[in-house]
N, CA, C and O of each residue as an XYZ file, in Angstrom:
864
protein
N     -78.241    112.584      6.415
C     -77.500    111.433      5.890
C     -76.880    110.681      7.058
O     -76.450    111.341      8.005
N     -76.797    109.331      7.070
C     -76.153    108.659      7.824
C     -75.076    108.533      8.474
O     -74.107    108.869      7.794
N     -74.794    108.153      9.616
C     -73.098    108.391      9.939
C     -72.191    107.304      9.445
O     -72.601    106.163      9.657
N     -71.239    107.405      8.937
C     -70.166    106.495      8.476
C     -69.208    106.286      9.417
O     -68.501    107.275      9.609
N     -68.894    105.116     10.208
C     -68.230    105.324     11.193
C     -66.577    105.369     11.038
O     -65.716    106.015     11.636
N     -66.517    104.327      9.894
C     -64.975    104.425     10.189
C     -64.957    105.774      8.721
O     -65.916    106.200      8.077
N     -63.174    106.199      8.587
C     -62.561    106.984      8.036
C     -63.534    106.773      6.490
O     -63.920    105.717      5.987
N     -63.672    107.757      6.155
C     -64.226    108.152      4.985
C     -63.323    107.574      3.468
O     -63.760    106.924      2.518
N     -61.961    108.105      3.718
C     -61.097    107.802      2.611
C     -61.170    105.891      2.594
O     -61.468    105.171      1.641
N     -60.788    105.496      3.978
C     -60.864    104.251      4.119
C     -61.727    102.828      3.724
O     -61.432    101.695      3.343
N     -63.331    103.801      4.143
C     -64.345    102.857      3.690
C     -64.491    102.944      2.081
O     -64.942    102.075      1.335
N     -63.948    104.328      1.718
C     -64.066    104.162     -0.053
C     -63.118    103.141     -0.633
O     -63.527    102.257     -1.386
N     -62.139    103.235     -0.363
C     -60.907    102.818     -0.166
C     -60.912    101.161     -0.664
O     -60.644    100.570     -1.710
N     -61.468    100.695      0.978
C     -62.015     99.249      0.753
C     -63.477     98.623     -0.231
O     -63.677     97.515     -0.729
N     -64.169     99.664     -0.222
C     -65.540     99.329     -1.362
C     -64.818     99.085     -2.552
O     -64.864     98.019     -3.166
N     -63.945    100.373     -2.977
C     -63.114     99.945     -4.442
C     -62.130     98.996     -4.837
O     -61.504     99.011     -5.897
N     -61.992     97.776     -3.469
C     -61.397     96.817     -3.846
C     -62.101     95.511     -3.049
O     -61.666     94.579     -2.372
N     -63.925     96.124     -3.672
C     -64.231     94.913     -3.444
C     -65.106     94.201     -2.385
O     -65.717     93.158     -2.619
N     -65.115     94.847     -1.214
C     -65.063     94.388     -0.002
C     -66.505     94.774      0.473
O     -66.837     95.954      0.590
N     -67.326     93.752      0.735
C     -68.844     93.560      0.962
C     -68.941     94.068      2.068
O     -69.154     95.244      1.771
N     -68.934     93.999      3.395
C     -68.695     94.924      4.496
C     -68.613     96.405      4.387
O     -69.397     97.204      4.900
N     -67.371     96.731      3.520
C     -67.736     98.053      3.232
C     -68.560     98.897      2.570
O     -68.830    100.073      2.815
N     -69.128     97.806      1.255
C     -70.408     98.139      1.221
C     -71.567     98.422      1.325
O     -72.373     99.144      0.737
N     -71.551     97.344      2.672
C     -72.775     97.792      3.369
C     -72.898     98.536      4.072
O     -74.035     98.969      4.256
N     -71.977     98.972      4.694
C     -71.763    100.548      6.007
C     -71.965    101.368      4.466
O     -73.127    101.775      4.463
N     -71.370    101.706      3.347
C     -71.584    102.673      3.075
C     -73.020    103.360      1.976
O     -73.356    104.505      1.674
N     -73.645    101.773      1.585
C     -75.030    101.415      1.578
C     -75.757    101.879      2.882
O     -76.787    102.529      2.708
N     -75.463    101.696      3.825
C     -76.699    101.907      4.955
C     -76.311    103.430      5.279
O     -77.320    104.054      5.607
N     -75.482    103.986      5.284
C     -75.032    105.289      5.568
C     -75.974    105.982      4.622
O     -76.740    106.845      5.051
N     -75.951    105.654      3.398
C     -76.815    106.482      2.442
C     -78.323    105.978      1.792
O     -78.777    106.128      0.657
N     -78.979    105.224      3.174
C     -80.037    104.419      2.576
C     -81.334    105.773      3.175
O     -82.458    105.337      2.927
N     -81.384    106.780      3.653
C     -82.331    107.662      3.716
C     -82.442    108.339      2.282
O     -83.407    108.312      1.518
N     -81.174    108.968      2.108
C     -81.249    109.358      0.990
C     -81.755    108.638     -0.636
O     -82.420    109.232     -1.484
N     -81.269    107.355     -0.730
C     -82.031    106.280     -1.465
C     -83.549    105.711     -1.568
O     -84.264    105.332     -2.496
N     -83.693    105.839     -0.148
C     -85.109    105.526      0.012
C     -85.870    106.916     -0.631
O     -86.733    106.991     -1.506
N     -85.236    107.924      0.118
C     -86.329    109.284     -0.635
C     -86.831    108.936     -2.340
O     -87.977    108.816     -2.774
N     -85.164    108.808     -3.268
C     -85.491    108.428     -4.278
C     -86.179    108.084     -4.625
O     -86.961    108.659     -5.383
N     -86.270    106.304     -4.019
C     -87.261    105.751     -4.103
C     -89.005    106.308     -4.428
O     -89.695    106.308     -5.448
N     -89.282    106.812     -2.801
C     -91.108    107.327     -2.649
C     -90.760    108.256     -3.771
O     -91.872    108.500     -4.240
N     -89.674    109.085     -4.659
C     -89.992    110.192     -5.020
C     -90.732    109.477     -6.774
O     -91.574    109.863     -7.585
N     -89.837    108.327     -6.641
C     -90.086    107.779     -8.264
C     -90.873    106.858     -8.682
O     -91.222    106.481     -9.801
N     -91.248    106.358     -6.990
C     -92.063    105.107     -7.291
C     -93.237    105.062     -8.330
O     -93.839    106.043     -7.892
N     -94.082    104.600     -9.494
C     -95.178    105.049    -10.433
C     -96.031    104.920     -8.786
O     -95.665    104.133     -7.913
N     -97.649    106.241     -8.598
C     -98.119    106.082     -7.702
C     -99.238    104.928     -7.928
O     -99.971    104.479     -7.047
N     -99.222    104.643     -8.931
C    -100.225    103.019     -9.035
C     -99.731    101.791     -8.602
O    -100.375    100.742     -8.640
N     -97.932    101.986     -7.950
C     -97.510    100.887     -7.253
C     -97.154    101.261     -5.574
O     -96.632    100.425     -4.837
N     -97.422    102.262     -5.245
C     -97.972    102.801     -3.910
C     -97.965    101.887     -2.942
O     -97.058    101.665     -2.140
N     -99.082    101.321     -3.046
C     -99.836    100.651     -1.786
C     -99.414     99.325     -1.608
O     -99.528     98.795     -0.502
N     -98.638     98.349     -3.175
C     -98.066     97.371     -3.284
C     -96.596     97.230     -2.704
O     -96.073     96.520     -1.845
N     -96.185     98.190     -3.531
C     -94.299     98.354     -3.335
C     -93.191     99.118     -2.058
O     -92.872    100.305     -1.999
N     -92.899     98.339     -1.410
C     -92.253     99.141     -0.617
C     -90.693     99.242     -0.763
O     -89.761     98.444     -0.865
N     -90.922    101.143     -0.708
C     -89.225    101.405     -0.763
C     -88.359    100.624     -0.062
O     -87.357    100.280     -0.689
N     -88.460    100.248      1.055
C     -87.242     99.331      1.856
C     -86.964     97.952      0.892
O     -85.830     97.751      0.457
N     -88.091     97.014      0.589
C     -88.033     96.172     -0.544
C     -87.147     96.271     -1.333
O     -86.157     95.549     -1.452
N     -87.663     97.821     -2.345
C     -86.909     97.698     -3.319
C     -84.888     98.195     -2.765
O     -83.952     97.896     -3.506
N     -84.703     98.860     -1.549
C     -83.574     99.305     -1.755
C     -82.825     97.732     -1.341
O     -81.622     97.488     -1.429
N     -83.969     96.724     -0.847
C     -82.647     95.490     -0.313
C     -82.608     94.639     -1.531
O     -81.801     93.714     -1.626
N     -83.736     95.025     -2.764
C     -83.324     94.078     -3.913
C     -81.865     95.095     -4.687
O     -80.952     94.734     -5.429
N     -82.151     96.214     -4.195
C     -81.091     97.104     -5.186
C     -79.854     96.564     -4.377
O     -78.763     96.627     -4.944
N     -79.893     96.222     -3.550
C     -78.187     96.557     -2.636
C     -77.873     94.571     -3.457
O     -76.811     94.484     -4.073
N     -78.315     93.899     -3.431
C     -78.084     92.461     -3.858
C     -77.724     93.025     -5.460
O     -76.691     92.706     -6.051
N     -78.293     93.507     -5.767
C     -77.824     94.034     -7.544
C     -76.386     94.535     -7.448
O     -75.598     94.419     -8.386
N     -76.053     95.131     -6.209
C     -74.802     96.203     -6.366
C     -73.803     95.142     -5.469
O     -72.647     95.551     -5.359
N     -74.105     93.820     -4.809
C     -73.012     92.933     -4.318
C     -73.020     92.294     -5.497
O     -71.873     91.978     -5.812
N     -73.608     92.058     -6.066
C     -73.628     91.269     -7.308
C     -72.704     92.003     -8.141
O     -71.773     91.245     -8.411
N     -72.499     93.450     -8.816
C     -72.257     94.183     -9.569
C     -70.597     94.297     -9.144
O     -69.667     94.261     -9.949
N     -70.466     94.468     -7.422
C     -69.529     95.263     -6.885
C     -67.793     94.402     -7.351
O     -66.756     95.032     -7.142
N     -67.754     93.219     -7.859
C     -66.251     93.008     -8.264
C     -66.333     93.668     -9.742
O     -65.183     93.836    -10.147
N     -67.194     94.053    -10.588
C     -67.140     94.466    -11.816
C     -66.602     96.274    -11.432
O     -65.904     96.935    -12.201
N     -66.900     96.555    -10.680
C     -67.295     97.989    -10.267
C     -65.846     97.788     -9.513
O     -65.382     98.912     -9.706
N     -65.196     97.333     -9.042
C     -63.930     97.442     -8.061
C     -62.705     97.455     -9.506
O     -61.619     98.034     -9.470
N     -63.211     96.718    -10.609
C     -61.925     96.348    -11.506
C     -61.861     97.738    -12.317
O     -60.966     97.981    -13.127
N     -62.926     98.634    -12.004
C     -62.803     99.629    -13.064
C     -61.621    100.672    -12.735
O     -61.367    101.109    -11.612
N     -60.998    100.963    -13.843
C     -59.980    102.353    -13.484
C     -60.282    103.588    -13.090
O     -59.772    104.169    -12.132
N     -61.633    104.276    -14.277
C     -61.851    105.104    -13.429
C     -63.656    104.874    -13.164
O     -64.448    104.948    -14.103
N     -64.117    104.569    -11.627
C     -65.227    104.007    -11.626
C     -66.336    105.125    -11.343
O     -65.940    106.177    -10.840
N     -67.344    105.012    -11.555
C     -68.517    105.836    -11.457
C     -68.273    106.342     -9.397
O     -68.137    105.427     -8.584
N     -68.269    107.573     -9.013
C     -68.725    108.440     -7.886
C     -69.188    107.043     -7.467
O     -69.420    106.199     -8.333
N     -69.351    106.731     -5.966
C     -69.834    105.775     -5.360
C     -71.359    106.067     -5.097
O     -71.897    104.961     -5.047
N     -72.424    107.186     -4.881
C     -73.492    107.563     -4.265
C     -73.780    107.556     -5.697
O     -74.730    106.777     -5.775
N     -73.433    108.093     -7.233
C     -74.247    108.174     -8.039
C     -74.610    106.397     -8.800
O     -75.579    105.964     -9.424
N     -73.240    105.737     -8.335
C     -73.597    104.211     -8.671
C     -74.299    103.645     -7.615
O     -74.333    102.465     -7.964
N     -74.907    103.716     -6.507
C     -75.507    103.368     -5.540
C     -76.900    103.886     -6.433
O     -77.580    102.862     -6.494
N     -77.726    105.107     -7.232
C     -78.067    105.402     -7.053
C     -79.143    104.973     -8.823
O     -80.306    105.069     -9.213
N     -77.807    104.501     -9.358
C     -77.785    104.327    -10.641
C     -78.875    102.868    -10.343
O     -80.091    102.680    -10.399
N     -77.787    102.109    -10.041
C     -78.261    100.528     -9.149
C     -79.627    100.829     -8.488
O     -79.984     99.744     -8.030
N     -80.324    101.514     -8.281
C     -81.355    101.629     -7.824
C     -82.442    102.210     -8.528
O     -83.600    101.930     -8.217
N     -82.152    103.048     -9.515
C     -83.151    103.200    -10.367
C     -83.305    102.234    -11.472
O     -84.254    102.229    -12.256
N     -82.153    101.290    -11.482
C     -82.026    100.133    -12.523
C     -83.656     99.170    -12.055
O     -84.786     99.019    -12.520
N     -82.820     98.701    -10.824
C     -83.922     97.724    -10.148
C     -85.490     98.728    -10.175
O     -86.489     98.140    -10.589
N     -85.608     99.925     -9.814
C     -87.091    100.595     -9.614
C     -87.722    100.421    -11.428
O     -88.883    100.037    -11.565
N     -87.231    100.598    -12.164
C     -87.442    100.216    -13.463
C     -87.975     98.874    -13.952
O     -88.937     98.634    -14.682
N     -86.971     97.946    -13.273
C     -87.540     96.321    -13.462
C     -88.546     96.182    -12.541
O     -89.113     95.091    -12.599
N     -88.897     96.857    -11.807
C     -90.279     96.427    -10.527
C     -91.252     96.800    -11.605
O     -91.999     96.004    -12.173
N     -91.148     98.415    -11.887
C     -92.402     99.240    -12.300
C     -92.640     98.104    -13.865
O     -93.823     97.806    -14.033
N     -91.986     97.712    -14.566
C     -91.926     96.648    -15.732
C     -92.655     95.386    -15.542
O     -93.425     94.889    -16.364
N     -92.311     94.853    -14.251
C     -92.690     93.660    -13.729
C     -93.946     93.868    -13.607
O     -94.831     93.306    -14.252
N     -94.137     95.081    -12.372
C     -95.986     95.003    -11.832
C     -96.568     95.656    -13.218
O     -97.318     94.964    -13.907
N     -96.299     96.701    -13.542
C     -96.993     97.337    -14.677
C     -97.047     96.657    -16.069
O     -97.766     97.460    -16.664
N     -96.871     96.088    -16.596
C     -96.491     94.589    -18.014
C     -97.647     94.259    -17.330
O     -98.719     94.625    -17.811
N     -97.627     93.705    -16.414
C     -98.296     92.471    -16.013
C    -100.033     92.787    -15.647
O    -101.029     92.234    -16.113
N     -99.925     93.801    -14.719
C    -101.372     94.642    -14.788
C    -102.289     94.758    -16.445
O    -103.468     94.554    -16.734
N    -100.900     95.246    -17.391
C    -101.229     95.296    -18.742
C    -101.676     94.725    -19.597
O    -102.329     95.016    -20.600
N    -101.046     93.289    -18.878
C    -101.284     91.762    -19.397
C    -102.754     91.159    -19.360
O    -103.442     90.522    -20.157
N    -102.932     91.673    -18.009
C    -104.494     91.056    -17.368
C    -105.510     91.843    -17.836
O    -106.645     91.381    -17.958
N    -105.168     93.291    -18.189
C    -106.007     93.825    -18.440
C    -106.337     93.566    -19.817
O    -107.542     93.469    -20.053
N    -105.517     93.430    -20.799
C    -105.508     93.166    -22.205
C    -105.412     94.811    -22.550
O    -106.255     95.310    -23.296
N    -104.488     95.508    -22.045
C    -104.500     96.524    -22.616
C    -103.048     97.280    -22.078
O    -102.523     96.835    -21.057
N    -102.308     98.645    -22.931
C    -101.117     98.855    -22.771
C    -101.366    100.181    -21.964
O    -101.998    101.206    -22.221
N    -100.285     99.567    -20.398
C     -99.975    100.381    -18.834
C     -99.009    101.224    -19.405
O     -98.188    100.362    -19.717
N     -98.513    102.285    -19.767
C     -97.473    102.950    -20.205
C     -96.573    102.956    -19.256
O     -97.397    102.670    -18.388
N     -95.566    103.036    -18.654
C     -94.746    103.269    -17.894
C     -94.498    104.597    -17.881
O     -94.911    105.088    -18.932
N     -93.954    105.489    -17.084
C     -93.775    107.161    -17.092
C     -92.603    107.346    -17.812
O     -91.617    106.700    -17.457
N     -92.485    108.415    -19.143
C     -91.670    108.423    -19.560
C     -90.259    109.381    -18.994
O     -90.587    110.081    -18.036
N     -88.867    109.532    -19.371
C     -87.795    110.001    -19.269
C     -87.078    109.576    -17.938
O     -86.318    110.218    -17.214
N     -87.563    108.284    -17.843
C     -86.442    107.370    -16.658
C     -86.633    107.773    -15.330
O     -85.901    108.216    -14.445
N     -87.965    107.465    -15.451
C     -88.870    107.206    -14.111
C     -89.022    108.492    -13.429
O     -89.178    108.286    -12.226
N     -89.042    110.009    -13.784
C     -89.141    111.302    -13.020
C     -90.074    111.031    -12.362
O     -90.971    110.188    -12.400
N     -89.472    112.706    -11.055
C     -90.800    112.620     -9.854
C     -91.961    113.427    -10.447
O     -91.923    114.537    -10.978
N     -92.915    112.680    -10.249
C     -94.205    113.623    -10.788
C     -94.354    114.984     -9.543
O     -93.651    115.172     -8.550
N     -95.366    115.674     -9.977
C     -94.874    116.972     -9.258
C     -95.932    116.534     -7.733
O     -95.881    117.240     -6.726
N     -96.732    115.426     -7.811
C     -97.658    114.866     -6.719
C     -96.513    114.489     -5.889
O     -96.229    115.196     -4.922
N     -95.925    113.594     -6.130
C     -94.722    112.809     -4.895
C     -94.048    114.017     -4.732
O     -93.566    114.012     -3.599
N     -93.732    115.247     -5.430
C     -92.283    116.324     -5.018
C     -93.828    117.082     -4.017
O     -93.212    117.525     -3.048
N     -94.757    117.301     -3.851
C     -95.807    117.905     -3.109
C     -95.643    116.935     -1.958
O     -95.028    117.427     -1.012
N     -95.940    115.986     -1.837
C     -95.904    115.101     -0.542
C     -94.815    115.168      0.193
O     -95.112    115.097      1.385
N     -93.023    115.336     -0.098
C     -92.033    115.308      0.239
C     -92.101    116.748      1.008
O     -91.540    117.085      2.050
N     -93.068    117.566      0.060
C     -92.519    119.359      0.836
C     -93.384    119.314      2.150
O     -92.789    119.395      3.225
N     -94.849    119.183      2.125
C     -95.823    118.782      2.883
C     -96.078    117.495      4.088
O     -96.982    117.372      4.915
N     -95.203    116.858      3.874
C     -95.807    115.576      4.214
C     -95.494    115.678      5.939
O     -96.074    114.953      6.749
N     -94.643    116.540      6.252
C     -94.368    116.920      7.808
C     -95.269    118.191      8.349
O     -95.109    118.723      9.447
N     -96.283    118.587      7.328
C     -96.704    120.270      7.610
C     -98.438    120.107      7.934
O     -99.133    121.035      8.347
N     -98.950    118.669      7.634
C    -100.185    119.111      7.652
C    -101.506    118.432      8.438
O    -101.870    117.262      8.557
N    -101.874    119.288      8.762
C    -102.613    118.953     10.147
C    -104.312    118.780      9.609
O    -104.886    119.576      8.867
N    -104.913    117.515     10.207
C    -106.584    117.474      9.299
C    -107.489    118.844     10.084
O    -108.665    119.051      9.781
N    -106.821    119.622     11.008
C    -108.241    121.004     11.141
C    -107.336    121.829      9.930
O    -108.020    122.807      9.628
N    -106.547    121.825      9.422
C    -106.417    122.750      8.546
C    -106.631    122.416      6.594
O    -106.121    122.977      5.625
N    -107.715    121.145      6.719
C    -107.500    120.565      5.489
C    -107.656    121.299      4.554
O    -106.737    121.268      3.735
N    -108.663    122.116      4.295
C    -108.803    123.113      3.129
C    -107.653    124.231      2.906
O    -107.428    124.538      1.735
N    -107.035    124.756      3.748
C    -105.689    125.627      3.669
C    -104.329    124.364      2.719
O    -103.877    124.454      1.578
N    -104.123    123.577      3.537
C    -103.422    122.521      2.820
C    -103.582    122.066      1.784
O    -102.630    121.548      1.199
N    -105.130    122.124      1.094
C    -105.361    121.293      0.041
C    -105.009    122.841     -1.122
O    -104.845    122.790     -2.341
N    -104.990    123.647     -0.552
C    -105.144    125.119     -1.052
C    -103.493    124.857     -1.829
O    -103.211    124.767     -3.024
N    -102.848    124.806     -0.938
C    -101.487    124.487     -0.898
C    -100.759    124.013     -1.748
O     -99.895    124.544     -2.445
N    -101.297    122.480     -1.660
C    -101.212    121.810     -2.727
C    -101.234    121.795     -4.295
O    -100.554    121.429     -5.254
N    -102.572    122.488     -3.947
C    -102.814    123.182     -5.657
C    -101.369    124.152     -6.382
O    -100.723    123.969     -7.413
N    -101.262    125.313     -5.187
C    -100.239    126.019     -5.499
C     -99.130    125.343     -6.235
O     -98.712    125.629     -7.357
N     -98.650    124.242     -5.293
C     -97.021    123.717     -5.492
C     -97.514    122.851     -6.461
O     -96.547    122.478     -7.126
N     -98.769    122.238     -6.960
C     -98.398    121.355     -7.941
C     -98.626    122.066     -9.079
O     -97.847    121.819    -10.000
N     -99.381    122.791     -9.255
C     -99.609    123.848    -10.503
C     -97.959    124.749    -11.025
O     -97.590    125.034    -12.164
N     -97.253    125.007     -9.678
C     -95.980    125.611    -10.294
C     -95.427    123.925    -10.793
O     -95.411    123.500    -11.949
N     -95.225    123.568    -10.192
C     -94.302    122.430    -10.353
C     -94.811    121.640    -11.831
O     -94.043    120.879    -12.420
N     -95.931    121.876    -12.236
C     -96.237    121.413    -13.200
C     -96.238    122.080    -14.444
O     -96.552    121.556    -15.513
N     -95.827    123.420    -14.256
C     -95.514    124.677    -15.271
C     -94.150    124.883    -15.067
O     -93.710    125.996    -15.358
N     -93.355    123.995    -14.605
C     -91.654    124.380    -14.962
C     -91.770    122.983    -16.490
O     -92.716    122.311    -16.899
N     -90.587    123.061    -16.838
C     -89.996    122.411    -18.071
C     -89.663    120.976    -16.676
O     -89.237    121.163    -15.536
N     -90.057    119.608    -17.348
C     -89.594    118.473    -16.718
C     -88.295    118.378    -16.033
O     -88.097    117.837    -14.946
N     -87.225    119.102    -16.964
C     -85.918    119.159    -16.650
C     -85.559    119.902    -15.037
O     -84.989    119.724    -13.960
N     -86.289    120.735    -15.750
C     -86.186    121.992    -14.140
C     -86.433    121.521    -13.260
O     -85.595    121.622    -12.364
N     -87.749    120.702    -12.949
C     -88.337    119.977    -12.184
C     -87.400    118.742    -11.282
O     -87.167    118.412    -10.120
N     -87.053    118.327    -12.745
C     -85.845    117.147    -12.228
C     -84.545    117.721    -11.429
O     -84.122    116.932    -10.584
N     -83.948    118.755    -11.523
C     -83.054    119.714    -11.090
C     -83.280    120.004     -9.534
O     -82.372    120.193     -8.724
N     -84.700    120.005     -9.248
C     -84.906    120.108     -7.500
C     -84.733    119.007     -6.961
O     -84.047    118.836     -5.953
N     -85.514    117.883     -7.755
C     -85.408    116.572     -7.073
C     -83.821    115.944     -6.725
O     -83.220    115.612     -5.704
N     -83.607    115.977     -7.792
C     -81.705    115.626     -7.311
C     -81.195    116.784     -6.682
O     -80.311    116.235     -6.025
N     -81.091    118.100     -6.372
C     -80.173    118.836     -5.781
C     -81.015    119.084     -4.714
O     -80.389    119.280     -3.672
N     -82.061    119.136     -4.623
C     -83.004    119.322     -2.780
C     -82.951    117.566     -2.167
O     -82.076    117.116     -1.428
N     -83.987    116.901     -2.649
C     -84.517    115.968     -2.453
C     -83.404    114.848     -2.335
O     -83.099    114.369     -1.242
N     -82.886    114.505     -3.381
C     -81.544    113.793     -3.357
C     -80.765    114.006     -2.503
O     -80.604    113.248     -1.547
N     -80.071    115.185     -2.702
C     -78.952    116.100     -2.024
C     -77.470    115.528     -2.935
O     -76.473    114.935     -2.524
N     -77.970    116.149     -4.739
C     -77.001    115.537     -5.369
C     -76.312    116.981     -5.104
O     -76.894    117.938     -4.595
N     -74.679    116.958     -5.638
C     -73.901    118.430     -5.861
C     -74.444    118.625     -7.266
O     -74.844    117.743     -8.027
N     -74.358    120.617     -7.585
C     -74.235    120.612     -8.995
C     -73.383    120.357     -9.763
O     -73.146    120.923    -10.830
N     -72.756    119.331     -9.203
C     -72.151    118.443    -10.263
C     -72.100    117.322    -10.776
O     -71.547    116.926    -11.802
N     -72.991    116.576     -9.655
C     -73.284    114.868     -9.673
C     -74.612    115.509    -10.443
O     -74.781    114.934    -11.518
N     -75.701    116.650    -10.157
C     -76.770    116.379    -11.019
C     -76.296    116.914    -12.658
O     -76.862    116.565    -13.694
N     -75.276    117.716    -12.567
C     -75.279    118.033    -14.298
C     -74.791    116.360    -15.301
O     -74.988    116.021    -16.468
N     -74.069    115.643    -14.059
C     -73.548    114.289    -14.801
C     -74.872    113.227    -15.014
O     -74.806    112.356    -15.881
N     -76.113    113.382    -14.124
C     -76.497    112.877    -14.157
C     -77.889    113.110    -15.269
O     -78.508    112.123    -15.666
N     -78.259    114.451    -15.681
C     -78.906    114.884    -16.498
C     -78.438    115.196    -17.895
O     -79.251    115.479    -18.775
N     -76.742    115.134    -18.180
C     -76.202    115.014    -19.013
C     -76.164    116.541    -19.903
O     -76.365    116.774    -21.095
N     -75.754    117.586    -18.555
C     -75.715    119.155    -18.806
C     -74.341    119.593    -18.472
O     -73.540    118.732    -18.105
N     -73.974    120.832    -18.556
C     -72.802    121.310    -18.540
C     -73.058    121.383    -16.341
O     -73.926    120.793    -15.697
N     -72.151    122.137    -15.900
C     -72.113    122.348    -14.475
C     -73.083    123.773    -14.438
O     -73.950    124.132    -13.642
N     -72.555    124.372    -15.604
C     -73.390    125.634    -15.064
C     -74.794    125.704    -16.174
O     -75.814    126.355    -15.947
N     -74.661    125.264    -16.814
C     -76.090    124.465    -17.412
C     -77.117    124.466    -15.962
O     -77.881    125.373    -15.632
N     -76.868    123.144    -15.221
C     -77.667    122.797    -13.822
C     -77.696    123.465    -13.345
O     -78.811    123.813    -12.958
N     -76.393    124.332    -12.896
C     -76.566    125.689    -11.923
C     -77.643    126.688    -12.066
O     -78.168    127.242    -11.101
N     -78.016    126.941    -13.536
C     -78.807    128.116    -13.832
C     -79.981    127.405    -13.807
O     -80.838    127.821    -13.028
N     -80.298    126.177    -14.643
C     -81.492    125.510    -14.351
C     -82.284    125.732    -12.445
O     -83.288    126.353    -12.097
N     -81.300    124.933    -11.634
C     -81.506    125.169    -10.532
C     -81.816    126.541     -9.693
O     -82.629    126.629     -8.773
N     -81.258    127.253    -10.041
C     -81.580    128.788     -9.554
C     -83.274    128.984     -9.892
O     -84.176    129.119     -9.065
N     -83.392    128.948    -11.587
C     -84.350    129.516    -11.972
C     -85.479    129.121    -11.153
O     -86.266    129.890    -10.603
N     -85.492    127.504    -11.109
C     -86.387    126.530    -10.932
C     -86.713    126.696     -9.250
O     -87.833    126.388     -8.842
N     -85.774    127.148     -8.402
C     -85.758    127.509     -7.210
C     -86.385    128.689     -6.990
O     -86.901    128.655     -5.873
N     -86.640    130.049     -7.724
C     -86.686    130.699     -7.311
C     -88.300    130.836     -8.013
O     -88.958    131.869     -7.883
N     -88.695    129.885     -8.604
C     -90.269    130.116     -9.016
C     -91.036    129.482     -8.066
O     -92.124    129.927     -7.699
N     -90.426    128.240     -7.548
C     -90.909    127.414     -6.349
C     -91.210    128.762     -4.996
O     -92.184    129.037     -4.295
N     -89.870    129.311     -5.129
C     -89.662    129.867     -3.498
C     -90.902    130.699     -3.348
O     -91.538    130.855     -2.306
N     -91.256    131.403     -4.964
C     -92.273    132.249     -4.629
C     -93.863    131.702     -4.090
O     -94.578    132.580     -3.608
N     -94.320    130.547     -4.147
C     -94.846    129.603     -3.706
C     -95.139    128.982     -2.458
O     -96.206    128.638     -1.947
N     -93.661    128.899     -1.988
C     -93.540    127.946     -0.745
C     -93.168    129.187      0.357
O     -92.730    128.881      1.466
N     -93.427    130.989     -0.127
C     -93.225    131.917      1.000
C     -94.653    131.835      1.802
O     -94.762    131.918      3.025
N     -96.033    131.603      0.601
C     -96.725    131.380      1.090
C     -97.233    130.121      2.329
O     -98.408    130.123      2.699
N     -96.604    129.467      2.690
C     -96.603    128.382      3.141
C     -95.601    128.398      4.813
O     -94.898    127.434      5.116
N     -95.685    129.227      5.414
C     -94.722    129.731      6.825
C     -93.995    128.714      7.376
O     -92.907    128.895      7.923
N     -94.643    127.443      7.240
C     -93.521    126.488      7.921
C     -92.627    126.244      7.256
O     -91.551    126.029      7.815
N     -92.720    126.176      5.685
C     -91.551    125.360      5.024
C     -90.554    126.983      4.316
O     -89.750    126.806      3.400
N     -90.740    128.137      4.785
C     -90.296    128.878      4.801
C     -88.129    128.485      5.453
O     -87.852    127.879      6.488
N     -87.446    128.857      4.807
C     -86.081    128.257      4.749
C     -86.016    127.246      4.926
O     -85.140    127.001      5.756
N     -86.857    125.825      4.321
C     -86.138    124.510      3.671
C     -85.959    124.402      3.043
O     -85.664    123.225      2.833
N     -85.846    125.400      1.755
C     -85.568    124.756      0.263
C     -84.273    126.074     -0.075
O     -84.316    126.694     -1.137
N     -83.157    126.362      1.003
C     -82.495    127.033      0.385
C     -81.736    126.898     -0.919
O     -81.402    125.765     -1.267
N     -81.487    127.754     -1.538
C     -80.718    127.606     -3.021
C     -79.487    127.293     -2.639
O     -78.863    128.010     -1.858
N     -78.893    125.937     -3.261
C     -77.749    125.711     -3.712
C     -76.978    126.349     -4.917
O     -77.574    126.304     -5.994
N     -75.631    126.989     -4.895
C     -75.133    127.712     -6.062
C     -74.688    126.802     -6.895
O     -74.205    127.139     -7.976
């Protein structure tokens, strides 16, 4: 995650009353983490068209736009989960925009992915892999692949969703139980389980061996 330069309390401080500057230090501080979002949710039929940086500078104009509504509130949404909210808003109106419209030309109905844009278990494979694999080892990798998408595709969606925000994201189990609309230890146990069917998976795999430690 990004460095925030000035005082932490401070830059929140000033975002919650308002102040565009501070928005953007604390927008750009957390634009790796946003962008991941992004590749993790993008539909992959808008791939080659859509780029995450795109969409996070149409999202950040949504959230200067948003940000005196968001300063008047009493008690206002976590700042990273409304950064984050604001961004799956806008990834929604893209995938609507290009996908409608593909639908349009085609004379026929593009479904959009259902339960608010999840990572399919292909993009959560590319995120684990995407630093690990070398073309003399293509058949071991593709081997690989199979593994992690076959588990990942035999957990419950939910579970699934549970790595992406608490690995991938780097939500707490508590920003993801708010955000999946579970108790704290609801997510907690989700997350364990869901971690520890992966891990058996990814032991096979030596490099990515301790990146996916369990969060409690």
């Amino acid at each position: 995650m990004g460095e925030i330069s000035t005082n932490h309390e401070e830059l929140f401080r000033r975002v919650a009353l308002g102040d565009e500057a501070a928005l953007a230090e604390l927008f750009g501080a957390h634009r790796e983490r946003l962008k991941r979002l992004v590749r993790l949710r993008l539909d992959r039929r808008l791939q080659r068209r859509v780029d995450p940086s795109d969409v996070l500078q149409e999202a950040y104009f949504d959230l200067a736009r948003k940000l005196p509504a968001y300063a008047k509130k009493k008690t206002p949404m976590p700042f990273f989960l409304w950064f984050r909210l604001v961004v799956v808003e806008r990834l929604i109106r893209i995938h609507r925009a290009h996908i409608d419209a593909a639908a349009r030309d085609a004379g026929r109905e593009v479904p959009i992915r259902q339960g608010g844009l999840r990572a399919d278990s292909e993009s959560v494979v590319e995120e684990l892999l995407g630093d690990v694999t070398t073309a003399s080892r293509a058949a071991e990798e593709a081997e690989r692949r199979r593994w992690l998408t076959a588990t990942l595709d035999g957990m419950e969606p939910i579970d699934r969703e549970v790595i992406v925000l608490r690995h991938f994201e780097e939500l707490s189990n508590e920003e993801a139980a708010s955000v999946l609309g579970l108790s704290r230890a609801a997510a907690s146990k989700r997350y364990v389980r869901a971690m520890l069917k992966l891990k058996t998976v990814l032991a096979k795999v030596p490099e990515l061996v301790g990146t996916t430690a369990v969060r409690g």
